[in-house]
NUTIVO-440634 format. One record per residue (C-alpha): residue in three letters; chain; x, y, z negated. Coordinates in steps of 0.02 Angstrom, whole numbers, plus 50000, padded with zeros to 5 digits. Example, Ala and Ser with C-alpha at 12.3 -4.5 7.8 and 13.67 -1.06 7.14 Angstrom:
! NUTIVO-440634
{'ALA', 'A', {50615, 49775, 49610}}
{'SER', 'A', {50684, 49947, 49643}}
//
This chain:
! NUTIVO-440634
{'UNK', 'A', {49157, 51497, 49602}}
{'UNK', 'A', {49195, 51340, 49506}}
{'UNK', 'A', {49325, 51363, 49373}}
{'UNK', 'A', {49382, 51200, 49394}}
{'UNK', 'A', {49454, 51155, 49574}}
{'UNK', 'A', {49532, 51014, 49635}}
{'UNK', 'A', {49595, 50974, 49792}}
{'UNK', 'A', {49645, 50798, 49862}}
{'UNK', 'A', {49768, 50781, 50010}}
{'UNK', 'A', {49874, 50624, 50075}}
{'UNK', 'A', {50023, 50579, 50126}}
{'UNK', 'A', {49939, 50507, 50277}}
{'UNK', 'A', {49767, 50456, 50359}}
{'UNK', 'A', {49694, 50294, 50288}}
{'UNK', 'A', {49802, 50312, 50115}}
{'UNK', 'A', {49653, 50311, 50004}}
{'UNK', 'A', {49615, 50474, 49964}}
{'UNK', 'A', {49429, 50469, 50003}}
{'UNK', 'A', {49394, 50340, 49876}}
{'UNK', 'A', {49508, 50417, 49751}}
{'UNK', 'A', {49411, 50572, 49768}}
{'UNK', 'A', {49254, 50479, 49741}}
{'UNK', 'A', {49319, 50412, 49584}}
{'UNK', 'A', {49369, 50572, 49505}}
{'UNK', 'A', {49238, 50674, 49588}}
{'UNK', 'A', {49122, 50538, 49481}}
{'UNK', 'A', {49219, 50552, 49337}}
{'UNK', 'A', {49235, 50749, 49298}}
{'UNK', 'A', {49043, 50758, 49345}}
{'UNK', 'A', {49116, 50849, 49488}}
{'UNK', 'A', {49025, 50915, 49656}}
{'UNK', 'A', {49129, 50844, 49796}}
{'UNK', 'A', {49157, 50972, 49986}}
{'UNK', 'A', {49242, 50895, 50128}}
{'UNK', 'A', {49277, 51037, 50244}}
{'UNK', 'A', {49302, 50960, 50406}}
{'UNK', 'A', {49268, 50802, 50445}}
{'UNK', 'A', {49349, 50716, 50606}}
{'UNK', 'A', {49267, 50564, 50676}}
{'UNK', 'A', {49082, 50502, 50618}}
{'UNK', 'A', {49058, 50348, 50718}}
{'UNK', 'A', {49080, 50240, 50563}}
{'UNK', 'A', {48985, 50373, 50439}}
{'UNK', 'A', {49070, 50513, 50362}}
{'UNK', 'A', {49194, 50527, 50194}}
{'UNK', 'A', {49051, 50641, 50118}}
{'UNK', 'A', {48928, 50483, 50151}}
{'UNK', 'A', {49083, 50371, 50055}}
{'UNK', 'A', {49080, 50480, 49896}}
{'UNK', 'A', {48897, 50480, 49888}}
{'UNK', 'A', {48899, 50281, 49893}}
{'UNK', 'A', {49039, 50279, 49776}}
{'UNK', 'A', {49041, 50432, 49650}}
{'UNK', 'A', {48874, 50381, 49543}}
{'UNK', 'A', {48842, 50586, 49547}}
{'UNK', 'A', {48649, 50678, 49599}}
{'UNK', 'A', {48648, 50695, 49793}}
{'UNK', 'A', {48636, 50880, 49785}}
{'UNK', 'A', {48822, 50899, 49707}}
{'UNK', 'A', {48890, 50826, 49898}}
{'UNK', 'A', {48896, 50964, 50005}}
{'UNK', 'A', {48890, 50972, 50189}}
{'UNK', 'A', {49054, 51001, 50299}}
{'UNK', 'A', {49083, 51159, 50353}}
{'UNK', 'A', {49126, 51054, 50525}}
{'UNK', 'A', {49078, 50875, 50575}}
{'UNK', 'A', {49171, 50821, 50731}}
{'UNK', 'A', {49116, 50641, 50813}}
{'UNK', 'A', {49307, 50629, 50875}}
{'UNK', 'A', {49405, 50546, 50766}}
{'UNK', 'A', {49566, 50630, 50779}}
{'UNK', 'A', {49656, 50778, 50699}}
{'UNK', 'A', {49543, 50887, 50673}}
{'UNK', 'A', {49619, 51053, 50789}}
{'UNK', 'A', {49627, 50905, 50945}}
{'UNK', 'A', {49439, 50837, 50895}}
{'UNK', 'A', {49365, 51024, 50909}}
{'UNK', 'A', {49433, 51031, 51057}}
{'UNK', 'A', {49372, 50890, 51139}}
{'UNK', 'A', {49209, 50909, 51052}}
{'UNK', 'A', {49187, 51085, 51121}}
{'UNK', 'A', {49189, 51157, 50944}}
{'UNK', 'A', {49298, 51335, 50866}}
{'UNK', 'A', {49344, 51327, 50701}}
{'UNK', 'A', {49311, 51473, 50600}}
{'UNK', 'A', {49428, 51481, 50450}}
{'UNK', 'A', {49307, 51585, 50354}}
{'UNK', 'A', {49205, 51451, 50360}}
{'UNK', 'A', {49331, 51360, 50265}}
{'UNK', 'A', {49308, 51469, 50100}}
{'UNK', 'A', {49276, 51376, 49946}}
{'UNK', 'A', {49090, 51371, 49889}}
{'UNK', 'A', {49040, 51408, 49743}}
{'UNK', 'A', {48961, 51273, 49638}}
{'UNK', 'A', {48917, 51259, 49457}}
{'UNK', 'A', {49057, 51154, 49370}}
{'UNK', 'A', {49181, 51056, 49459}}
{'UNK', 'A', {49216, 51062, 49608}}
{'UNK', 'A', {49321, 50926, 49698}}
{'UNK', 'A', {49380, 50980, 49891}}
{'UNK', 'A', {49472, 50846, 50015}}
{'UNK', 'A', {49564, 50871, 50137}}
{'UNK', 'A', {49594, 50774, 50312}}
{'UNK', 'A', {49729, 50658, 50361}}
{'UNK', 'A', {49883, 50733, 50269}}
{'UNK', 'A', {49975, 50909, 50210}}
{'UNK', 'A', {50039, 50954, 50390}}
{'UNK', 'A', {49875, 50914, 50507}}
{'UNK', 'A', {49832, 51031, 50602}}
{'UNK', 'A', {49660, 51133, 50587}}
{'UNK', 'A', {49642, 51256, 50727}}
{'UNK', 'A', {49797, 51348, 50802}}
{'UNK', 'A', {49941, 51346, 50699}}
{'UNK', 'A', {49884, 51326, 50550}}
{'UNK', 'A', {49871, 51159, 50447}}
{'UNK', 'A', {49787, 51076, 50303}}
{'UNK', 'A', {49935, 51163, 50196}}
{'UNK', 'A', {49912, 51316, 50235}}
{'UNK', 'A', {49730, 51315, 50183}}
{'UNK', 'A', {49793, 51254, 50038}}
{'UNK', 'A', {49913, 51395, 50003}}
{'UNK', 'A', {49773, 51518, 50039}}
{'UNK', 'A', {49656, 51438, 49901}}
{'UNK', 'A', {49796, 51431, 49782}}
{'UNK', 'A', {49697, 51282, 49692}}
{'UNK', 'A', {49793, 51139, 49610}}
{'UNK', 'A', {49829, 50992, 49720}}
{'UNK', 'A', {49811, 50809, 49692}}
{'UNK', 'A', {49957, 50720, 49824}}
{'UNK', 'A', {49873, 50529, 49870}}
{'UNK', 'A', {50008, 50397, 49938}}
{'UNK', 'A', {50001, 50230, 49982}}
{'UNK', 'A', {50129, 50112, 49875}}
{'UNK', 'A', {50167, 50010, 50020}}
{'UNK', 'A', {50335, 50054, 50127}}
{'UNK', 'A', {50384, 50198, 50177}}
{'UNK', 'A', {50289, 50311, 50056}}
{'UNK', 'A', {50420, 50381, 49975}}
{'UNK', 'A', {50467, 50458, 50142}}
{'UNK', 'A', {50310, 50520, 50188}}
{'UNK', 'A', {50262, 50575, 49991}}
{'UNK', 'A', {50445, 50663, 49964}}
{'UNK', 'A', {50390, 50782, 50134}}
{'UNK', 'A', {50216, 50788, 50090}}
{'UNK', 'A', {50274, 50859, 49903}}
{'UNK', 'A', {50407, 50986, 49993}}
{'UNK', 'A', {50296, 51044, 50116}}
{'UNK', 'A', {50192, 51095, 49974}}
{'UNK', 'A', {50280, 51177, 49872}}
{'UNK', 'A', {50374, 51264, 50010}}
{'UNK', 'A', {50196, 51356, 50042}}
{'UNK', 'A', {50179, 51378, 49851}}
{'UNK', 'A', {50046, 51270, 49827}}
{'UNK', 'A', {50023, 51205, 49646}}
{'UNK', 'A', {50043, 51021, 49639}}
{'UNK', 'A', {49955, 50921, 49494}}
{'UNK', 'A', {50055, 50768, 49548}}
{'UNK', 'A', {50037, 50619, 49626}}
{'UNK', 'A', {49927, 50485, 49621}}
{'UNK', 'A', {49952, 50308, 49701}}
{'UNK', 'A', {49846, 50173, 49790}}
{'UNK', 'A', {49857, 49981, 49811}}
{'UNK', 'A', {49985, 49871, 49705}}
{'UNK', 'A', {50117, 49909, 49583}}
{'UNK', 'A', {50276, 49946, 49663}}
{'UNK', 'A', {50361, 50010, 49503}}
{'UNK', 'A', {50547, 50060, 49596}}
{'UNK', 'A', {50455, 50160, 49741}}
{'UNK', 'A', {50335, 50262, 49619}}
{'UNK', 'A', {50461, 50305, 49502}}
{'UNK', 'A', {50589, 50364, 49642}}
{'UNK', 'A', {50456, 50462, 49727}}
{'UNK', 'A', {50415, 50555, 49537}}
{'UNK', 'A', {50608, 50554, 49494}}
{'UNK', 'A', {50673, 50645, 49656}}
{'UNK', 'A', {50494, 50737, 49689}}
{'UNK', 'A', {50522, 50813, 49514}}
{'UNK', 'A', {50323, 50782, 49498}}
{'UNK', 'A', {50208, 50688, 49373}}
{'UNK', 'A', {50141, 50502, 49390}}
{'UNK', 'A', {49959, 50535, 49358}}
{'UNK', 'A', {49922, 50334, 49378}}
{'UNK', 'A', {49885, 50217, 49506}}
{'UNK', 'A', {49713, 50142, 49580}}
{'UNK', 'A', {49714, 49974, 49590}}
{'UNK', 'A', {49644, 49865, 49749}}
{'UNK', 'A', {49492, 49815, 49699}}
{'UNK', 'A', {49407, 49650, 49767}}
{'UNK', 'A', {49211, 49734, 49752}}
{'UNK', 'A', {49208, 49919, 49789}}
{'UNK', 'A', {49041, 49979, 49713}}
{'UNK', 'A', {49012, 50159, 49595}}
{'UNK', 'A', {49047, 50029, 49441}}
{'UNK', 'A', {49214, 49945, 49478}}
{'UNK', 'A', {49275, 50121, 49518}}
{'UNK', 'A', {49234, 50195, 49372}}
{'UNK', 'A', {49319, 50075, 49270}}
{'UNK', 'A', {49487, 50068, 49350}}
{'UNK', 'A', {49503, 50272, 49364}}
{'UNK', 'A', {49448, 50268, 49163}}
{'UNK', 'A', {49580, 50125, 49139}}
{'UNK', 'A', {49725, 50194, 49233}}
{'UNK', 'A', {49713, 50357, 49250}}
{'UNK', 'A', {49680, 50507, 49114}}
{'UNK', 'A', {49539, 50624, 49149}}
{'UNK', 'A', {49627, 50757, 49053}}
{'UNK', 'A', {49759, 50767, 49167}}
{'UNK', 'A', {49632, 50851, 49286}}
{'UNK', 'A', {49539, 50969, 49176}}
//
């Protein structure tokens, strides 16, 4: 098993994560798993990273499920015709790091009752929370960082996408009781280069060793 895993959830679908993964699965060296994947009409996240990480193909694993449907993920196995196993959702084991990310945000649902959270709590891996600065994340990132901790999941803290909104990240770290680990820029050309200079610039890697 890899001593060093990191897992990357969202406040939401569409918040950034998958690129933010990319960036730090490129910068640790990292091997990147996403375990189910929900909707692969326009390629898959695992196809993303690869694009965007700068890291050997053979360090981006296959999903333990790829469903065509893109919905949350217990609703696209269903439609899809697909179980989920949950054993199938054990971590691999990889030499090195090992970045793992999740689908949609904390409280989706995988199969039955249990969600993305849950999985979580049963890894007992440190988490990496990804929110959107636009409005209403400090809503959805104060639930996200509750619904977290109330399964005892260890939370590295939080990391934000898009532009500085300095009064919504600092409430959201203030009342979360949770660090600022930095904030990812939009960036006007998305390429392995451009996101490997704005993780090294705004973010420190030693935060997630």
């Amino acid at each position: 098993m890899a001593v060093n895993v990191i897992v990357v959830t969202g406040t939401d679908t569409d918040v950034g994560k998958t690129v933010f993964a990319a960036a730090l699965t490129g910068a640790l060296g990292a091997s990147y798993w996403k375990p189910v994947q929900a909707g692969t009409d326009d390629g898959t996240d695992r196809q993303r990273v690869a694009r965007l990480a700068g890291i050997a193909p053979e360090r981006i694993l296959p999903e333990a499920y790829a469903l065509a449907t893109p919905c949350s993920p217990h609703r696209a196995a269903e439609i899809d015709g697909v179980t989920i196993d949950l054993d199938r959702l054990t971590l691999p084991e990889v030499e090195g790091p090992l970045v793992v990310e999740g689908a949609g945000g904390v409280l989706v649902p995988i199969v039955g009752r249990t969600t993305f959270g849950d999985l979580f709590a049963r890894w007992q891996r440190p988490v990496v929370l990804v929110a959107r600065t636009a409005l209403g994340t400090i809503n959805h990132s104060l639930l996200s960082i509750e619904a977290l901790r109330a399964r005892g999941v260890p939370l590295i803290g939080i990391a934000f996408i898009g532009d500085s909104v300095p009064d919504s990240e600092d409430t959201i770290v203030r009342l979360g009781n949770t660090r600022r680990l930095g904030r990812l820029p939009r960036l006007e050309t998305l390429d392995p280069a451009t996101l490997a200079e704005a993780f090294a610039t705004h973010f420190d890697l030693e935060d997630f060793r």
